[in-house]
Structure formats: structure tokens, C-alpha cells
C-alpha distance (Angstrom), angle and dihedral (degrees) to the residues before:
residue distance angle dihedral
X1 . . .
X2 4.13 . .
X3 3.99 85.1 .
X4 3.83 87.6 62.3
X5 3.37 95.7 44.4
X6 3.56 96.2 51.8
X7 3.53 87.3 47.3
X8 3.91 91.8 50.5
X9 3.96 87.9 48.7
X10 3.57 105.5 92.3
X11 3.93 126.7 151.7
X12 3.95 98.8 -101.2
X13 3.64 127.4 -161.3
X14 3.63 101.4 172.5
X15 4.04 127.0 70.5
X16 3.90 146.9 178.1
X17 3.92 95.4 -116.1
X18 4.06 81.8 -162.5
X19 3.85 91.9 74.4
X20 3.76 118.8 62.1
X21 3.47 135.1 -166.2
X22 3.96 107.5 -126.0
X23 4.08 117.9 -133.9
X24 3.70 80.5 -120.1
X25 3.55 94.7 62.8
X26 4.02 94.1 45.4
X27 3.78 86.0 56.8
X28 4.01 95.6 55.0
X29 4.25 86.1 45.0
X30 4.57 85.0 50.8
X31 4.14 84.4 48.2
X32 3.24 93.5 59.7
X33 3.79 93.3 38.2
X34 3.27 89.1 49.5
X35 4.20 93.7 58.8
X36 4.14 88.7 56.4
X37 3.82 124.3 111.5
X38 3.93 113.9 -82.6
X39 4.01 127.8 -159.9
X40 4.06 101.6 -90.9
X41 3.98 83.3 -20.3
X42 3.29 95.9 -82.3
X43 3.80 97.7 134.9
X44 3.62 103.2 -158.2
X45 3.51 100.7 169.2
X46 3.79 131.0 105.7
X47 3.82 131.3 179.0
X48 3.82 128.0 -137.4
X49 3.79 104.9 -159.5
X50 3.67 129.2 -153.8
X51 4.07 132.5 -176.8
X52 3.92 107.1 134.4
X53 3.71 98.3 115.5
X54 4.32 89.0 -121.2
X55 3.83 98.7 57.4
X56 4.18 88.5 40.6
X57 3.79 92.8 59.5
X58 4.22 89.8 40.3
X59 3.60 87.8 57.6
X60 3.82 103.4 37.1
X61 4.12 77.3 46.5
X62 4.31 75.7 67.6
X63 3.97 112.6 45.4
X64 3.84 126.6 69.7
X65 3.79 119.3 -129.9
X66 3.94 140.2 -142.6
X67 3.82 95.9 -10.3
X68 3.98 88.5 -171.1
X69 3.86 83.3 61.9
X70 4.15 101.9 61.2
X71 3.40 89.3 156.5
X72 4.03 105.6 58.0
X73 3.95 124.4 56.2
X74 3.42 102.2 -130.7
X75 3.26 139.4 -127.8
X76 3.63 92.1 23.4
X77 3.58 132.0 -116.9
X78 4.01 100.0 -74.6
X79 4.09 91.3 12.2
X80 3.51 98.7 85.7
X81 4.29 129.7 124.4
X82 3.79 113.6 -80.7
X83 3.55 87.9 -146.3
X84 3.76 147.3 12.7
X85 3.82 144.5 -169.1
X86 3.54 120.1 -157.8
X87 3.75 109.2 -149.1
X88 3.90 107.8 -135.0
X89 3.96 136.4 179.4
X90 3.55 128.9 -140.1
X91 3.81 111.1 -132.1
X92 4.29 85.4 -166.0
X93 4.10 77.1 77.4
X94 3.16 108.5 32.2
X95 3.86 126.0 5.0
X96 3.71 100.9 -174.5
X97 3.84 103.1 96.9
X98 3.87 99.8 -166.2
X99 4.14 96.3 52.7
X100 3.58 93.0 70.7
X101 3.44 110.4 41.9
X102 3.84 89.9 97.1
X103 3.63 81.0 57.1
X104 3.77 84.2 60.1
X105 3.43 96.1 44.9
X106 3.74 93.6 62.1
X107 3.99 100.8 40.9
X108 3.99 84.6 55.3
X109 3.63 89.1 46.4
X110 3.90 91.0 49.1
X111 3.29 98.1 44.9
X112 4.25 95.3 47.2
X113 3.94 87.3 54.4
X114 3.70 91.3 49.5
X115 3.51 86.9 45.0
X116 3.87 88.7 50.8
X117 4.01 94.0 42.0
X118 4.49 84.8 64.7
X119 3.63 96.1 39.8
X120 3.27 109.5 -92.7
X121 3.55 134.4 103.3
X122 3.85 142.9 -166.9
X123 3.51 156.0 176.0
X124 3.67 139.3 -100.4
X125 3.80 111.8 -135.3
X126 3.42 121.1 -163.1
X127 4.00 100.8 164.8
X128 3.87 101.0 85.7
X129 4.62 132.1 108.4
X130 3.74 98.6 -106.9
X131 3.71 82.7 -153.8
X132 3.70 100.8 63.4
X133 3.88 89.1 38.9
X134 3.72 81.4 59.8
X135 3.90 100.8 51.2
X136 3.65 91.6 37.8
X137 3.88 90.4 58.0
X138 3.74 91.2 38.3
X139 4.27 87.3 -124.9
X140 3.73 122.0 178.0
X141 3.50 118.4 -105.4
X142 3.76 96.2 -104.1
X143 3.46 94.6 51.3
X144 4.05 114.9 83.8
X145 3.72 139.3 -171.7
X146 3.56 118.6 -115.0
X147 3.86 109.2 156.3
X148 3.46 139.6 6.9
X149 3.60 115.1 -148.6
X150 3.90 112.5 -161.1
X151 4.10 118.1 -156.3
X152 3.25 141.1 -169.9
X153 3.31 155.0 117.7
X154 4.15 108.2 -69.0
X155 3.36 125.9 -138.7
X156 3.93 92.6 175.3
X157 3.71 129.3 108.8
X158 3.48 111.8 -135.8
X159 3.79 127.1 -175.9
X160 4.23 135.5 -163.8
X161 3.45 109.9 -134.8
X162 3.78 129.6 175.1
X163 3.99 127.8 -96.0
X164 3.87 115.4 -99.6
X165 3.50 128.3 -170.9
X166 3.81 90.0 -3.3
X167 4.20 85.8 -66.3
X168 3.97 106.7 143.0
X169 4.08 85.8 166.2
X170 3.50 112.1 133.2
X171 4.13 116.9 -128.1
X172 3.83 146.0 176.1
X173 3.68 135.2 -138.4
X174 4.22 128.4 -135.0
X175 3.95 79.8 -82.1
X176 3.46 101.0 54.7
X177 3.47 93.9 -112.7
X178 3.92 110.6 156.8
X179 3.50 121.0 -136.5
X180 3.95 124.2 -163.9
X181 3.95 119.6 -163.4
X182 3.58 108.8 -138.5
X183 3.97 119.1 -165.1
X184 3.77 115.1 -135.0
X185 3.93 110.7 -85.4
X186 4.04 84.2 -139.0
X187 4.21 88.4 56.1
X188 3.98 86.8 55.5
X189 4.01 99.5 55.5
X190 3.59 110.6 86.6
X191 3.67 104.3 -157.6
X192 3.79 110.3 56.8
């Protein structure tokens, strides 16, 4: 069951814009977040979520997509995330910015598989001004932006391919299908 959902978890950045993901829903996925391990349980991190329609386009208006794809504005007019929740920290706990970030990494992580387990699906997005996250949202100074996490419901077909040539860059064919190199999990263990 966490094999599939792995499998299912893919970084999407296309999405039915006639399915929404309620506030209610968000909440349930930050729960569980919420119950995950946290550097010396300090649990530092807050969540600013967003899924009326207005304040999803103002900050998808804000974050850079697919930089491996130059070429293609993405998502696509009409294709973009129903909702998003921008993973924050609150320097009032913890000031150190760089201690936590594996804290990050496994809230986002969390809340994609949720995500994944009803359906949906999402995208972490790194590629966004913290600052103009932060006046946009109207955020207290202590709290920052560290991830955006884009969901939705996807209506793109993604595919794992293998690694050739040492190329891990992500691509897409004349049907938009999106193909994702994936290195050997045997090339990645050290000790064999």
C-alpha cells in the first residue's frame, strides 16, 4: 500500500480546476503532519492554507514552475492547483532557519502522500521570493516561507523511466506526457 502511493506521488503540474480541495480537508492532511517527528520536538512549523479560488491564482501568480522545462508555462492557463499550503517556520521557536528544513522535508512529504492516498496529487515548489509570499499573505515577521506545496487534482500522465547517460532531467513528449529519469535504487547504496 506505501509502494503504491509512492508510486502515485509524482510532482504534478497539471490539474482539473473542477475539483477542489476543501479547507476542511487541508486541515485533516496538517493533523497528520502535525503528529510527524520534529528536530528535538520543537515543532516550529506552521501552515498558511489557501483554497478560495482568488488567493490560489494570487499565489500561483508568485512561484516559478518546472525549471527543466524553460520552454512551457506551466501549469497551463485553467490547469493550475486548487489549493496550496505554504509550509512556514516560526523563528519565535526556533530561529535557526537551516535546522529545520528536514523538518520541512517530511511535512511536505506527509502531506503529498496524504494528498495521493484521496486522489489528489501535487507538487512541491521550491522556486518562489519568500518575501513577496510574505506580504502577499500579510505574515508576521517571525513567520517565514519555506515551501509551497501545490495540490490538486491531476490530470497528467506521468511515467518513471530509467537514467541514461547519467541524464536525471526530466522531459515531455508532443503529448505532454512527462517523463521522470529515475537512477537505479542498486547504483544509490554504497556498500554492495
Amino acid at each position: 500500500m506505501l509502494k503504491d502511493l509512492i508510486l502515485k506521488n509524482r510532482s504534478y503540474r497539471g490539474f482539473d480546476n473542477n475539483i477542489k480541495i476543501t479547507r476542511q480537508k487541508l486541515e485533516e492532511y496538517i493533523h497528520l503532519c502535525s503528529l510527524t517527528a520534529s528536530s528535538a520536538n520543537k515543532q516550529p512549523l506552521k501552515y498558511y492554507l489557501a483554497s478560495e479560488q482568488k488567493q490560489v491564482e494570487d499565489i500561483l501568480s508568485k512561484t516559478k514552475w518546472a525549471a527543466a522545462l524553460p520552454k512551457l508555462e506551466l501549469p497551463k492557463k485553467g490547469q493550475g492547483p486548487t489549493a496550496f499550503v505554504i509550509i512556514c517556520q516560526d523563528l519565535s521557536i526556533a530561529p535557526n532557519e537551516t535546522v529545520y528544513l528536514k523538518d520541512v522535508g517530511i511535512v511536505a512529504q506527509t502531506l503529498l502522500l496524504c494528498a495521493v492516498e484521496d486522489g489528489f496529487g501535487g507538487c512541491m515548489i521550491g522556486n518562489f521570493k519568500a518575501d513577496e509570499i510574505s506580504s502577499l499573505l500579510e505574515l508576521p515577521e517571525n513567520i517565514k516561507p519555506k515551501l509551497i506545496v501545490a495540490l490538486g487534482k491531476p490530470i497528467e500522465k506521468i511515467i518513471l523511466t530509467d537514467v541514461k547517460d547519467n541524464n536525471t532531467a526530466y522531459y515531455r513528449d508532443e503529448n505532454g506526457t512527462h517523463y521522470v529519469p529515475k537512477r537505479n535504487y542498486k547504483e544509490e547504496i554504497i556498500n554492495r
